[in-house]
BAKOL-882919 format. One line per 2 residues: number of its first residue (from 1); their letters; for each residue x, y, z of N, C-alpha, C, O. Coordinates in Angstrom, 1 decimal, decimal comma. Example, Ala and Ser with C-alpha at 12.3 -4.5 7.8 and 13.67 -1.06 7.14 Angstrom:
1) as) 13,2/-5,7/7,8/12,3/-4,5/7,8/13,2/-3,3/7,8/14,2/-3,3/8,5 ~ 12,8/-2,2/7,1/13,7/-1,1/7,1/12,9/0,0/7,9/13,4/1,1/8,0;
This chain:
1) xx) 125,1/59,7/89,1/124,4/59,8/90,4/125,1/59,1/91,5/125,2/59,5/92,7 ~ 125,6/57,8/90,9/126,3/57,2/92,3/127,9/58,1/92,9/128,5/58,3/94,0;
3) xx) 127,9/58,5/91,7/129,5/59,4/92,3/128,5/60,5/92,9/128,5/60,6/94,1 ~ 127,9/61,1/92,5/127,4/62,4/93,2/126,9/62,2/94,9/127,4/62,9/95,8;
5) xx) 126,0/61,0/95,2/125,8/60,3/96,0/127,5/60,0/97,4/127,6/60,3/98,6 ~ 128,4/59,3/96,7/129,9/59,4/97,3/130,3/60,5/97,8/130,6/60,6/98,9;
7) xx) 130,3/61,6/96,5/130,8/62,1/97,6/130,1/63,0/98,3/130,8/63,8/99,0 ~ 128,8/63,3/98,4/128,2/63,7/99,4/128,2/62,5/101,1/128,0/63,0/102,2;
9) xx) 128,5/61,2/100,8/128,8/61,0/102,1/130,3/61,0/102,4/130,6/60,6/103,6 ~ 131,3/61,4/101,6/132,7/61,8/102,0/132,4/63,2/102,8/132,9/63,5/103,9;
11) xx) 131,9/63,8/102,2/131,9/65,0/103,0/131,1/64,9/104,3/131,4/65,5/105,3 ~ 130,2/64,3/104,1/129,3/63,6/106,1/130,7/63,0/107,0/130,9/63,2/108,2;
13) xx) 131,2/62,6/106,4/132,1/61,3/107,5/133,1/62,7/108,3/133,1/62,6/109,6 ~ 133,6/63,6/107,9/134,5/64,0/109,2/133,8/64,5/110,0/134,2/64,6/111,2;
15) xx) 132,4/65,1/109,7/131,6/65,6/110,7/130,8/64,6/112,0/130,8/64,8/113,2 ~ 130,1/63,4/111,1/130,5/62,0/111,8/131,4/61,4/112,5/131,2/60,5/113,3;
17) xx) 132,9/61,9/112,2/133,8/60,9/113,3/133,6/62,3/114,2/132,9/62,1/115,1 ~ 133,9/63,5/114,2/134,0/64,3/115,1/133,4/64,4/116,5/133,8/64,8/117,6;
19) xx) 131,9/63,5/116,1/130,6/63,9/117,0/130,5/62,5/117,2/129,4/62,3/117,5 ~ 131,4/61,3/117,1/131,6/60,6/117,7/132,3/60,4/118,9/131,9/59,4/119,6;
21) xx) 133,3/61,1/119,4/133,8/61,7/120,3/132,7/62,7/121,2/132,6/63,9/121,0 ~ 131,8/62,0/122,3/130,8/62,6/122,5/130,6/63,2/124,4/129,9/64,0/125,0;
23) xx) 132,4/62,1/124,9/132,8/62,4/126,2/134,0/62,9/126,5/135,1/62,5/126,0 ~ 133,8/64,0/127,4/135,3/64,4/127,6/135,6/64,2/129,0/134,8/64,7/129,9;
25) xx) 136,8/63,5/129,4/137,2/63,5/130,9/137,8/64,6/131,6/138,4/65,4/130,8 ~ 137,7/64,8/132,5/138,3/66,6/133,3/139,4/65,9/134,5/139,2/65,7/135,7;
27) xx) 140,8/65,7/133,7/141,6/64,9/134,8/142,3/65,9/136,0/142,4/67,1/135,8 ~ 142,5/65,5/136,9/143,2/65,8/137,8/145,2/66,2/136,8/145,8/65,7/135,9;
29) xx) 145,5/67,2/137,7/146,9/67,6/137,1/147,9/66,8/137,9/147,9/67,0/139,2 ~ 148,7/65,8/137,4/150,0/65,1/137,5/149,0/63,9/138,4/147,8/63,6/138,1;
31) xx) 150,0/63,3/139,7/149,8/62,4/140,4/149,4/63,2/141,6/149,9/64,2/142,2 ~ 148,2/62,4/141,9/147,0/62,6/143,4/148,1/62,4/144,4/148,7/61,4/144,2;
33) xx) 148,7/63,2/145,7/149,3/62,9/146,3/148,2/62,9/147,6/147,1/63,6/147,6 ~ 148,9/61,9/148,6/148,2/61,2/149,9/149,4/61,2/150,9/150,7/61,2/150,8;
35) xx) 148,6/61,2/152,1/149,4/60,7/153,4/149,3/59,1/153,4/148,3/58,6/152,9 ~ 150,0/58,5/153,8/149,7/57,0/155,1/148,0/57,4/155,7/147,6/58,5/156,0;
37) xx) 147,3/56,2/155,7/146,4/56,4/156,8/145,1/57,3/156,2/144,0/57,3/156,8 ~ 145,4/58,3/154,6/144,3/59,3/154,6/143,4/58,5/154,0/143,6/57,3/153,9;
39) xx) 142,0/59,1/153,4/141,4/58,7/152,8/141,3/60,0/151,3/141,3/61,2/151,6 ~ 141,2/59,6/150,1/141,6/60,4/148,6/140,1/60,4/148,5/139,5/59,4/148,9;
41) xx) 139,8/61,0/148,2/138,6/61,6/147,2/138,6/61,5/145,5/137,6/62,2/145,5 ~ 138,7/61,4/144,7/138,6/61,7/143,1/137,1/61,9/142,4/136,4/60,9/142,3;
43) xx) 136,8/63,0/142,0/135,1/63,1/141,9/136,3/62,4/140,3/137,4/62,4/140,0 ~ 134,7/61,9/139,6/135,6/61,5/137,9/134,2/62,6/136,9/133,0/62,5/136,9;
45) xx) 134,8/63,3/136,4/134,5/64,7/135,9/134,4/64,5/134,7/135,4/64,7/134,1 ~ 133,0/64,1/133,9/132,7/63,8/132,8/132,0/64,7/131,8/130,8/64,5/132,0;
47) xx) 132,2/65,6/130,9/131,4/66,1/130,2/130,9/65,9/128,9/131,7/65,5/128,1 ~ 129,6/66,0/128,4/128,6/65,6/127,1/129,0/67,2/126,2/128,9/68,4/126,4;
49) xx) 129,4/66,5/125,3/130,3/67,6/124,4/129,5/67,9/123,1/129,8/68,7/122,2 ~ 128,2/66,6/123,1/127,4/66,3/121,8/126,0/67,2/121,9/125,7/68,0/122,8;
51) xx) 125,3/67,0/121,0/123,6/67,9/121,5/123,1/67,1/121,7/121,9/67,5/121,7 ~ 123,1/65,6/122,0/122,0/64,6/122,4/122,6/63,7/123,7/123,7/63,2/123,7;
53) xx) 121,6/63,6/124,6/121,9/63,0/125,8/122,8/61,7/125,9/122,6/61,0/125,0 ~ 123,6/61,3/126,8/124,2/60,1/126,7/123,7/59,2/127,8/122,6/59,9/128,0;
55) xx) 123,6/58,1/128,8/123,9/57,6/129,5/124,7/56,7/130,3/124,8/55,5/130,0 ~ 125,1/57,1/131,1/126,8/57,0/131,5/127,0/55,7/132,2/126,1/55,7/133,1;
57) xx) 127,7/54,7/132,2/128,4/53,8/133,5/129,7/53,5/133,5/130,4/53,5/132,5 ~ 130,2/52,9/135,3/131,2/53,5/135,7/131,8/51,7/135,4/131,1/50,8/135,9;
59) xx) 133,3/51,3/134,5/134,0/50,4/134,3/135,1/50,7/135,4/135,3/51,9/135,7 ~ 136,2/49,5/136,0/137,0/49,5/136,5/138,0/48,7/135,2/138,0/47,5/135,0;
61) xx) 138,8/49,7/134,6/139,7/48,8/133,5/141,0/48,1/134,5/141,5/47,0/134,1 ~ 141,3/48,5/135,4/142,9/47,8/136,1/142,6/48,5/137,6/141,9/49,5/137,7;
63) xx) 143,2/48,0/138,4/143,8/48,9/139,7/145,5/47,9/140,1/145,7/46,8/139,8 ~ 146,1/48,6/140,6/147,6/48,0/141,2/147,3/49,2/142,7/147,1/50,4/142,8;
65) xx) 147,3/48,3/143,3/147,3/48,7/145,1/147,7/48,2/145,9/147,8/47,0/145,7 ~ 148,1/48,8/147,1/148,8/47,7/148,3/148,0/47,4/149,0/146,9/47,9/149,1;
67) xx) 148,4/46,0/149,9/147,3/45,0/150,2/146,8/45,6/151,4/145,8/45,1/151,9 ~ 147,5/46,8/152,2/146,6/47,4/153,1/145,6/49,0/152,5/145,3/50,0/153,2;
69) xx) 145,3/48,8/151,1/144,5/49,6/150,7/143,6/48,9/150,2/143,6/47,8/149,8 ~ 142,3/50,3/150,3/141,4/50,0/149,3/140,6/50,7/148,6/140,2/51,8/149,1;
71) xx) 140,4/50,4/147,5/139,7/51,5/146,4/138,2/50,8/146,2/137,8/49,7/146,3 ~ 137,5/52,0/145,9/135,8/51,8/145,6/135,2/52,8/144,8/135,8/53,6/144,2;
73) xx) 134,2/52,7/144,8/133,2/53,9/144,0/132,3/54,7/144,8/131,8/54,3/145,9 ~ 131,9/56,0/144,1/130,4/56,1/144,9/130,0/56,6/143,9/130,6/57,2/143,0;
75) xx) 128,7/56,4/144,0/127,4/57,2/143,2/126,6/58,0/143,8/126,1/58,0/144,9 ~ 126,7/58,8/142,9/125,6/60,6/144,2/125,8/60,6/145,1/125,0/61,0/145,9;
77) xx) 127,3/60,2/145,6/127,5/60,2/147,5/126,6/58,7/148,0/126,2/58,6/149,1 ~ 126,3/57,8/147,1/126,0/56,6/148,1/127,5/55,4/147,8/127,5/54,9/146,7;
79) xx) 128,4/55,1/148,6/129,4/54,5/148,4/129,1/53,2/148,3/128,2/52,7/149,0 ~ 129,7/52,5/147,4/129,9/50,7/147,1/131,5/50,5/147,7/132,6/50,7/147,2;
81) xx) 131,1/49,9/149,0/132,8/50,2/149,5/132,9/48,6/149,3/134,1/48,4/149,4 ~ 132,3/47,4/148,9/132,3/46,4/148,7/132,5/46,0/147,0/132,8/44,9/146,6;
83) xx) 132,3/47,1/146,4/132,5/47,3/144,5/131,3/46,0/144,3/131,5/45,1/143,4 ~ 130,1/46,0/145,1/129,3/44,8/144,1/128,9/45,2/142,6/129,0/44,4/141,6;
85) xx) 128,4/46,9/142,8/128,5/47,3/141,0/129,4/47,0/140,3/129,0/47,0/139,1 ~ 130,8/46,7/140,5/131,8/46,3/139,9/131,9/45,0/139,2/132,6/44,8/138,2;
87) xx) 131,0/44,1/139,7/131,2/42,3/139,8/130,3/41,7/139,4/130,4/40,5/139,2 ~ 128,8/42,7/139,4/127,7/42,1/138,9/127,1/42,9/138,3/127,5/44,1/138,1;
89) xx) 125,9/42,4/137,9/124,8/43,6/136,9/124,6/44,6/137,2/123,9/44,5/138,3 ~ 124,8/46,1/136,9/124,9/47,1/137,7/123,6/47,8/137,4/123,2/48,3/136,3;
91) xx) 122,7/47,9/139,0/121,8/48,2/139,0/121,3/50,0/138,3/122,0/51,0/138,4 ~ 119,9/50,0/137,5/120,1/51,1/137,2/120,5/52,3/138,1/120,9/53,3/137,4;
93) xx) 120,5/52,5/139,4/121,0/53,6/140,0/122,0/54,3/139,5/122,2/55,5/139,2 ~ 122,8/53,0/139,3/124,4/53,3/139,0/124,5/54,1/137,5/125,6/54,6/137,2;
95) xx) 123,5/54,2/136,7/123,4/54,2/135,2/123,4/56,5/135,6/123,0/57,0/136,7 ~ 123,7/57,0/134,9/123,7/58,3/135,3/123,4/59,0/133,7/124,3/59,0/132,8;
97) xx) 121,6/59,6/133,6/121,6/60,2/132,4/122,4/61,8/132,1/122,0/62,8/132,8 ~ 123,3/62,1/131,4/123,6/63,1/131,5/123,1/64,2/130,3/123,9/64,0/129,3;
99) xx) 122,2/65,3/129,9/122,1/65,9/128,8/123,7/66,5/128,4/124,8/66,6/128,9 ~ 122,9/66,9/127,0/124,0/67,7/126,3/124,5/68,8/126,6/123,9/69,9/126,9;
101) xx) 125,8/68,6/126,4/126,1/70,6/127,4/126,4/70,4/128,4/127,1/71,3/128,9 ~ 126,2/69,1/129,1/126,6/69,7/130,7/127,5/68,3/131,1/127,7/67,3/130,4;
103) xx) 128,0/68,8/132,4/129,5/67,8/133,0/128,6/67,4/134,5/127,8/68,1/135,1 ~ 129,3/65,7/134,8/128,7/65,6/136,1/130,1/64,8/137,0/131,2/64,4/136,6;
105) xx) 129,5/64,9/138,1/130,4/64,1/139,5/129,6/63,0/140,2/129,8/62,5/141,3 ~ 128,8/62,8/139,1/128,1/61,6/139,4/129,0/60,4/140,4/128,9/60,1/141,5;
107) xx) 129,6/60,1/139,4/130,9/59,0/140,2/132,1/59,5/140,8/132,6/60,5/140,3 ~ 132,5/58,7/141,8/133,6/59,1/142,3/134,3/58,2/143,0/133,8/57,3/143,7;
109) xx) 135,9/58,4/142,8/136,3/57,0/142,9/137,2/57,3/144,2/137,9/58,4/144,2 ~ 137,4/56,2/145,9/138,0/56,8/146,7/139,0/55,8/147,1/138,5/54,7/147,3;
111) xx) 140,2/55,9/147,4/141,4/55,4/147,8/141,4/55,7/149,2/141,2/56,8/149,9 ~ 141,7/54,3/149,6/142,0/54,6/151,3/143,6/54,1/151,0/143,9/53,3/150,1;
113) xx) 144,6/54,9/151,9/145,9/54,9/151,4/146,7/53,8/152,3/147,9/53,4/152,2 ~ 146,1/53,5/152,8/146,6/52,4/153,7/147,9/52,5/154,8/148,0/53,4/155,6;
115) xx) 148,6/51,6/154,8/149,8/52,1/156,6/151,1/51,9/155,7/152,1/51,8/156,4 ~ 151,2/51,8/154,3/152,4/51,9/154,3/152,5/52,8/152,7/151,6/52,8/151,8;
117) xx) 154,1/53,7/152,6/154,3/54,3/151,7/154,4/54,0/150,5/154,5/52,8/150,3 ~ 154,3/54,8/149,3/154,1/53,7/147,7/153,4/54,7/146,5/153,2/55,9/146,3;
119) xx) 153,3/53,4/145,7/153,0/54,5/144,2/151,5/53,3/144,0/151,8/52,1/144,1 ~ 150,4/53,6/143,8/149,5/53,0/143,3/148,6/53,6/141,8/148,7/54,7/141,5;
121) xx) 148,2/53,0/141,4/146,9/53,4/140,0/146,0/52,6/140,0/145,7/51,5/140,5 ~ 145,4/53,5/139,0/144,0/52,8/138,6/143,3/52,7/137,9/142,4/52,6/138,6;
123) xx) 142,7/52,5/136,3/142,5/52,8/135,3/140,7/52,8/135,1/140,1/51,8/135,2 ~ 140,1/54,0/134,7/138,6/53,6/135,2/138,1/53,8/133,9/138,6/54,7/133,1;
125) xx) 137,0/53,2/133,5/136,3/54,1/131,9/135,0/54,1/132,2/134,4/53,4/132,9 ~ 134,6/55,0/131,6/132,8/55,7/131,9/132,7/55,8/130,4/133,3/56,5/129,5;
127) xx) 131,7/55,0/130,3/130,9/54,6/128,8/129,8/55,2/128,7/129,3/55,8/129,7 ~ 129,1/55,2/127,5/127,9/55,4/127,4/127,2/54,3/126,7/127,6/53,6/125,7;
129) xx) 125,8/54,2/127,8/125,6/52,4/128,1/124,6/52,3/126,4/124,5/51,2/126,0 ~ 124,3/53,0/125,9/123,9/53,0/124,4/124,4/53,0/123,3/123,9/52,7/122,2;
131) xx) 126,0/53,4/123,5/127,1/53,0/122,3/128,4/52,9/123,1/128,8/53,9/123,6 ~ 128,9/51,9/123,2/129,9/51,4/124,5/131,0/51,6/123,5/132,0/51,0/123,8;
133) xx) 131,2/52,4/122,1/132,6/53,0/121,8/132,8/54,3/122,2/133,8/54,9/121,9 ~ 131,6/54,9/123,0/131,8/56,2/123,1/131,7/55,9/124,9/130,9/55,5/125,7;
135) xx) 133,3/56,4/125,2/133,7/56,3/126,4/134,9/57,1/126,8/135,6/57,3/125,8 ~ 135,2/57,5/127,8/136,4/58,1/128,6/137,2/57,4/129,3/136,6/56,3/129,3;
137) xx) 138,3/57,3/129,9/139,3/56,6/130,5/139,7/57,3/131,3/139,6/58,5/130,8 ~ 140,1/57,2/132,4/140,5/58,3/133,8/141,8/57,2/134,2/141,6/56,5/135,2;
139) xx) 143,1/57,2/133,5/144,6/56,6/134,6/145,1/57,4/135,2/145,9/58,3/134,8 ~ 144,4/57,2/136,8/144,6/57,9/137,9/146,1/57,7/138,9/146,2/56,5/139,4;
141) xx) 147,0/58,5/139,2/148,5/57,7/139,7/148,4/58,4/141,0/148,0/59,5/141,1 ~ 148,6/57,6/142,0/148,9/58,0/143,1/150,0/57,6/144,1/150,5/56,6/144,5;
143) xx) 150,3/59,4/144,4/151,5/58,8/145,3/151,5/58,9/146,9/151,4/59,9/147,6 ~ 151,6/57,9/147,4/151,2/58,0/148,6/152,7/58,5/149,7/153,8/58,0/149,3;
145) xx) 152,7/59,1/150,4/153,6/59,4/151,3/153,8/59,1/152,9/152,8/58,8/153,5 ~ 155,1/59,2/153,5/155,0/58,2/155,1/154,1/60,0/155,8/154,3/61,2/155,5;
147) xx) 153,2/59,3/157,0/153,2/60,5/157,8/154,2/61,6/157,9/155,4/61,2/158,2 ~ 153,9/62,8/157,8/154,5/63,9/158,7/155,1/63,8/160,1/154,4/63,7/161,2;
149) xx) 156,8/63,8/160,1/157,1/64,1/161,6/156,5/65,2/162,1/156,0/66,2/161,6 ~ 156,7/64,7/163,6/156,2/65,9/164,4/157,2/67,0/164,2/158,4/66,7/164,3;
151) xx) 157,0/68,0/163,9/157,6/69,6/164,2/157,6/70,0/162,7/157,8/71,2/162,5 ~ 157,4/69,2/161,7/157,4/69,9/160,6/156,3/70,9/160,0/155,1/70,7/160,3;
153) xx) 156,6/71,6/159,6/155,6/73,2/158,8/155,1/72,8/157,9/153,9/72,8/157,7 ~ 156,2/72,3/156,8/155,6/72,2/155,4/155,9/70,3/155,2/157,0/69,9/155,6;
155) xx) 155,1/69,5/154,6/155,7/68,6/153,6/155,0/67,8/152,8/154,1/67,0/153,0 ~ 155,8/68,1/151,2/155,3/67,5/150,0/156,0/66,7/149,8/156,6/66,3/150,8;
157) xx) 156,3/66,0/148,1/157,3/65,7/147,5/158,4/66,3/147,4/159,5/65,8/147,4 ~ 158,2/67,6/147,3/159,1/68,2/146,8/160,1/68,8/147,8/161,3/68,8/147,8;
159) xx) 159,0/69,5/149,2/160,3/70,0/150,1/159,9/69,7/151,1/158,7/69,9/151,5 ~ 160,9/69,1/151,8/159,8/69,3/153,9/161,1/70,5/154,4/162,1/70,8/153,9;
161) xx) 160,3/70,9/155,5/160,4/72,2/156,2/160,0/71,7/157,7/158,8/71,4/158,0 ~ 161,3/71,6/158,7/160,9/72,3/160,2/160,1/73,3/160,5/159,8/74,1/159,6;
163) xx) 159,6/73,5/161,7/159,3/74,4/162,4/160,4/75,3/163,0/161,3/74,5/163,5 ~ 160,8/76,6/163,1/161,7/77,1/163,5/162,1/76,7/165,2/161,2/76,2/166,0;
165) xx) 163,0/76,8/165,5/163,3/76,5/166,6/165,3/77,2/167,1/166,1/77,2/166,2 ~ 165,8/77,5/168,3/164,6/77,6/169,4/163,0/78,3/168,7/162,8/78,6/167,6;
167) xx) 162,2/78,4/169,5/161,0/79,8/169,4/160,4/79,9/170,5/159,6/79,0/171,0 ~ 160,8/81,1/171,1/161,3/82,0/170,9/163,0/82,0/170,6/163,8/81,2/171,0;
169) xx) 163,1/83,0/170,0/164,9/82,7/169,5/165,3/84,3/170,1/164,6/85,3/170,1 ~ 167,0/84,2/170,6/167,8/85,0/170,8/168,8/85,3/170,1/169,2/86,5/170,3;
171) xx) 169,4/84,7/169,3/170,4/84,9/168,6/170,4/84,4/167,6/170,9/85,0/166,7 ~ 169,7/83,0/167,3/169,9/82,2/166,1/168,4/81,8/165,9/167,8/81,7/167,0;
173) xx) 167,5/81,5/164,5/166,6/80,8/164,4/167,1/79,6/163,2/167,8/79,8/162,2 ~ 166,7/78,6/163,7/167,3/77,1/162,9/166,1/77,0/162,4/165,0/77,3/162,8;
175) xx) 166,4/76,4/160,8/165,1/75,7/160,1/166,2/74,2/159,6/167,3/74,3/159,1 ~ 165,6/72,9/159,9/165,4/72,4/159,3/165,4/71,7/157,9/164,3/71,3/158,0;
177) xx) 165,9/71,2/156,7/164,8/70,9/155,6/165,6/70,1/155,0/166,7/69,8/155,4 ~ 164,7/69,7/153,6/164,8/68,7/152,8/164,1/68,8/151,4/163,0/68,4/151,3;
179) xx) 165,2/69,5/150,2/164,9/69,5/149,1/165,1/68,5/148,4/166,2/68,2/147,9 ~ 163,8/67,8/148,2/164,0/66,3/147,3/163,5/66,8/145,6/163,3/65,9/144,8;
181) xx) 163,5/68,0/145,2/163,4/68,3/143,8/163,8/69,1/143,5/163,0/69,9/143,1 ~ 165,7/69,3/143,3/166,3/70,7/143,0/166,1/71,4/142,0/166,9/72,2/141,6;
183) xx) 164,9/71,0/141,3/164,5/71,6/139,9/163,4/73,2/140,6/163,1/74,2/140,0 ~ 163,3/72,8/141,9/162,2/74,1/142,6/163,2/75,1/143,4/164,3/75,0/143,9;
185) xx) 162,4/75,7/143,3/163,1/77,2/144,2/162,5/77,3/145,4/161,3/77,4/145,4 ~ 163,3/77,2/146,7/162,8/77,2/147,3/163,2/78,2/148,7/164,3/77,9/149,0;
187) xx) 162,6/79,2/149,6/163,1/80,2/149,8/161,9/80,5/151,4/160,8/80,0/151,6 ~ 162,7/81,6/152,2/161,7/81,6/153,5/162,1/82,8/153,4/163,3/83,0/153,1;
189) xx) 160,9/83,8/153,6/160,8/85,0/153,9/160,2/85,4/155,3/159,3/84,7/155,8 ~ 160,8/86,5/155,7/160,7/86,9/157,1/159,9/88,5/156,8/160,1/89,3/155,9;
191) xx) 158,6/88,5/158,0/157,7/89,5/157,7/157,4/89,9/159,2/157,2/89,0/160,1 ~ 157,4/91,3/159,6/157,0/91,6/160,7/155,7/91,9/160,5/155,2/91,9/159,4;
193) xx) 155,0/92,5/162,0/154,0/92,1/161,8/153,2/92,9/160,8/152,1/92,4/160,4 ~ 153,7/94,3/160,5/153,6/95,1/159,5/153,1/94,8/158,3/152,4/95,4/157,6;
195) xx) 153,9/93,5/158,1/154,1/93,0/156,5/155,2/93,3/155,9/155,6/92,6/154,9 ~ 156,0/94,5/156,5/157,6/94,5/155,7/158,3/93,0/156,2/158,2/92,2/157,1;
197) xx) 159,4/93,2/154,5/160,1/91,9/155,3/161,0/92,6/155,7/161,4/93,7/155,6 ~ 161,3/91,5/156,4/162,7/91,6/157,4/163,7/90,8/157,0/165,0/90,9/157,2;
199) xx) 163,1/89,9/156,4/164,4/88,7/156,1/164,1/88,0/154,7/163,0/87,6/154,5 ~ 165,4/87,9/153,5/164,8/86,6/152,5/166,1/85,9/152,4/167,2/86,3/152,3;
201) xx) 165,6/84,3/152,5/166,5/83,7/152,8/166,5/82,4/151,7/165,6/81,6/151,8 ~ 167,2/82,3/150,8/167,2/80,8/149,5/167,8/79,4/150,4/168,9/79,3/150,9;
203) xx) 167,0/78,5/150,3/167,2/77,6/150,8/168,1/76,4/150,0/167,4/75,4/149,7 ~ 169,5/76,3/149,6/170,2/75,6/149,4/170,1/74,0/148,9/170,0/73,2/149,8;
205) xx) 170,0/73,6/147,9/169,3/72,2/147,8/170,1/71,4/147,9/169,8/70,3/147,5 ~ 171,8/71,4/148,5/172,6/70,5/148,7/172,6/70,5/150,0/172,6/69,4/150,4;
207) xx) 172,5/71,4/150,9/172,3/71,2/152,3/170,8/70,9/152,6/169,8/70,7/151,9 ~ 170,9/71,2/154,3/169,6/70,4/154,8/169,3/71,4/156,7/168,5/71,2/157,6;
209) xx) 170,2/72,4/156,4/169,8/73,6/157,8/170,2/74,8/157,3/171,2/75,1/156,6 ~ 169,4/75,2/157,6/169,4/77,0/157,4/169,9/77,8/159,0/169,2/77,6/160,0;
211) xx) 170,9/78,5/158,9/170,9/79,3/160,5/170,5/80,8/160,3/171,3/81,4/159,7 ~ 169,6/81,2/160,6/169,6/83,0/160,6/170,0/83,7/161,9/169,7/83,3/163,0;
213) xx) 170,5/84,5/161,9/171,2/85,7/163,1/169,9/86,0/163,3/169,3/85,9/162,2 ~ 169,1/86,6/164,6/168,3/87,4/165,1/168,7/88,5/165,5/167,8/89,3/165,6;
215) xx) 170,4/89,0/165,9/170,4/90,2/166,5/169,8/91,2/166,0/169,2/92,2/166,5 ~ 170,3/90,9/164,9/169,6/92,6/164,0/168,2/92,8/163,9/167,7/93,7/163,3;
217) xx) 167,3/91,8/164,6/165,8/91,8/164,1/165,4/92,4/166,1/165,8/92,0/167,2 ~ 164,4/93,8/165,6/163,7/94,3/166,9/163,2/93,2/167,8/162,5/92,4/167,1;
219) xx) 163,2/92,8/168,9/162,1/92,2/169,6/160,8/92,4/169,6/160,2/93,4/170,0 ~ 160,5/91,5/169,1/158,7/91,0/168,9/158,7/90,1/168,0/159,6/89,5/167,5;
221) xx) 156,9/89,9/167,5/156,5/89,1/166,8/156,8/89,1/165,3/156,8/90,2/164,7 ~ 156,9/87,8/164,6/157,4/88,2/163,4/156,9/86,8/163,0/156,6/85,9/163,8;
223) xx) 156,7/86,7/161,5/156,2/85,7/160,9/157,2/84,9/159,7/158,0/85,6/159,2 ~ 157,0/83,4/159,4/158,0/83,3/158,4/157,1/82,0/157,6/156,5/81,0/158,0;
225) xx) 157,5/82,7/156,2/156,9/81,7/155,4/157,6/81,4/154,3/158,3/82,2/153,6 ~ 157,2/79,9/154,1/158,0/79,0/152,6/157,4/79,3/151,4/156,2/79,1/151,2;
227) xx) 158,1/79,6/150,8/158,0/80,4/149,1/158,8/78,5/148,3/159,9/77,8/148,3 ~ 157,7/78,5/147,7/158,3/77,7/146,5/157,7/77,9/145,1/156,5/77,8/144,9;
229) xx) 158,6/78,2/144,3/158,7/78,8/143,2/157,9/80,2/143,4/156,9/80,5/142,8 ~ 158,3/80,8/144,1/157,6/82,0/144,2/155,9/82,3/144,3/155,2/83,1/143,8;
231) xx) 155,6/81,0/145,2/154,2/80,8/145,8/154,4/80,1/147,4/155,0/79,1/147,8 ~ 153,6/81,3/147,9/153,5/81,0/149,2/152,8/79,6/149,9/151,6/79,5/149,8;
233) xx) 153,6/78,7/150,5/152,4/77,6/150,9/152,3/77,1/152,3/151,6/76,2/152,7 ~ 153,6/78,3/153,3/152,8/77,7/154,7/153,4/79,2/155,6/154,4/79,7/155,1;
235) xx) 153,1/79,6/156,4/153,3/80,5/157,1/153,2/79,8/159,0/152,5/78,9/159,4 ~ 154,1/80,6/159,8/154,0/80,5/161,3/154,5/81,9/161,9/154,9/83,0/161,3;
237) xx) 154,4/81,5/163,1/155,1/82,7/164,0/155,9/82,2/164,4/156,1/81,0/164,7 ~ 157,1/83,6/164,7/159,0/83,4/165,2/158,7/84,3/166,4/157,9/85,2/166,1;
239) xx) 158,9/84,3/167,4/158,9/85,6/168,5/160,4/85,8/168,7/161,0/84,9/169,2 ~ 161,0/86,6/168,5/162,5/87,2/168,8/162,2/88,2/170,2/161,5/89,1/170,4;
241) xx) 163,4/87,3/171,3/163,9/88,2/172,2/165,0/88,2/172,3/165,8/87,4/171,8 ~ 165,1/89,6/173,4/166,6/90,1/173,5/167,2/89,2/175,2/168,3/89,4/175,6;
């Protein structure tokens, strides 16, 4: 009887650790990128994966930030920009019941990026306040970047992009740029206003100016936009005269 007993609870336990695992986190893809100066948003995207309700609260495991930033929380859109929930007994408001089946944005954690450029993180865990092994971890990385010059079209990590110039152009249109990840493809196509192109141009990741001839392009309006990896992500207007 006692072996029969065994292993009937051998056979309970994988189904028990399974449904012990009762939260799932919904991360953001790679690192949160930011300007100087913005303010980040991060809702923290939790879902109950179990058939019985959990109730949730918001831990701060680590932050590393610069001393002209600051990070905080909010709950249902009411912000703790002071983190007293962080430091003291956290009032039930903060406690968020979530049923089975469903995901919330209950909390949300926000970065002010502060006046100078940089890499910061932050490590947060959302427990459930009735079995504090059953929890999620959100290591959040962010990269913060210096303002956009004036005249630029496009700029990420990956590529900045002038504005065409002269514009209007007569003979030559100049771009600008700067490929800081020659692992991307990166490329400006020329569209009249039709939508035919007129022009495709690969942008060189050892140089840093592109020159195009205009003579061959009719006078008028014409549009040009940056392809990286063969996705469009910024468009303007070129006017060509004669």
């Amino acid at each position: 009887m006692k072996k029969k007993l065994l292993y009937i609870a051998l056979l309970l336990l994988p189904a028990w650790s399974a449904s012990s695992q009762s939260l799932e986190a919904i991360l953001p893809q790679g690192p949160v990128q930011g300007i100087v100066g913005q303010e980040i948003r991060i809702p923290l995207t939790v879902r109950n994966t179990t058939n019985h309700t959990v109730w949730l609260r918001l831990q701060e495991v680590d932050r590393e930030i610069g001393t002209s930033q600051q990070l905080y929380y909010c709950y249902d859109n009411a912000c703790d920009r002071d983190n007293i929930a962080l430091r003291q007994a956290r009032p039930a408001a903060f406690v968020h019941r979530l049923p089975p089946g469903r995901q919330t944005d209950f909390f949300e954690l926000v970065l002010e990026a502060g006046l100078v450029a940089g890499q910061s993180s932050a490590t947060v865990r959302i427990e459930n306040v009735r079995n504090p092994d059953e929890y999620v971890e959100f290591d959040l990385q962010f990269e913060i970047a210096e303002l956009p010059r004036e005249g630029l079209l496009y700029f990420s990590k990956t590529v900045e992009l002038s504005d065409v110039y002269p514009n209007p152009a007569r003979d030559v249109a100049i771009f600008d740029y700067r490929i800081k990840d020659d692992s991307k493809e990166a490329k400006i196509i020329i569209h009249n206003v039709l939508g035919s192109v007129a022009g495709e141009y690969k942008l060189n990741p050892f140089e840093n100016q592109l020159k195009i001839s205009v003579e061959q392009f009719n006078p008028g309006v014409y549009f040009y936009s940056l392809y990286i990896d063969n996705e469009g992500v910024a468009t303007k207007k070129l006017v060509v005269r004669k």
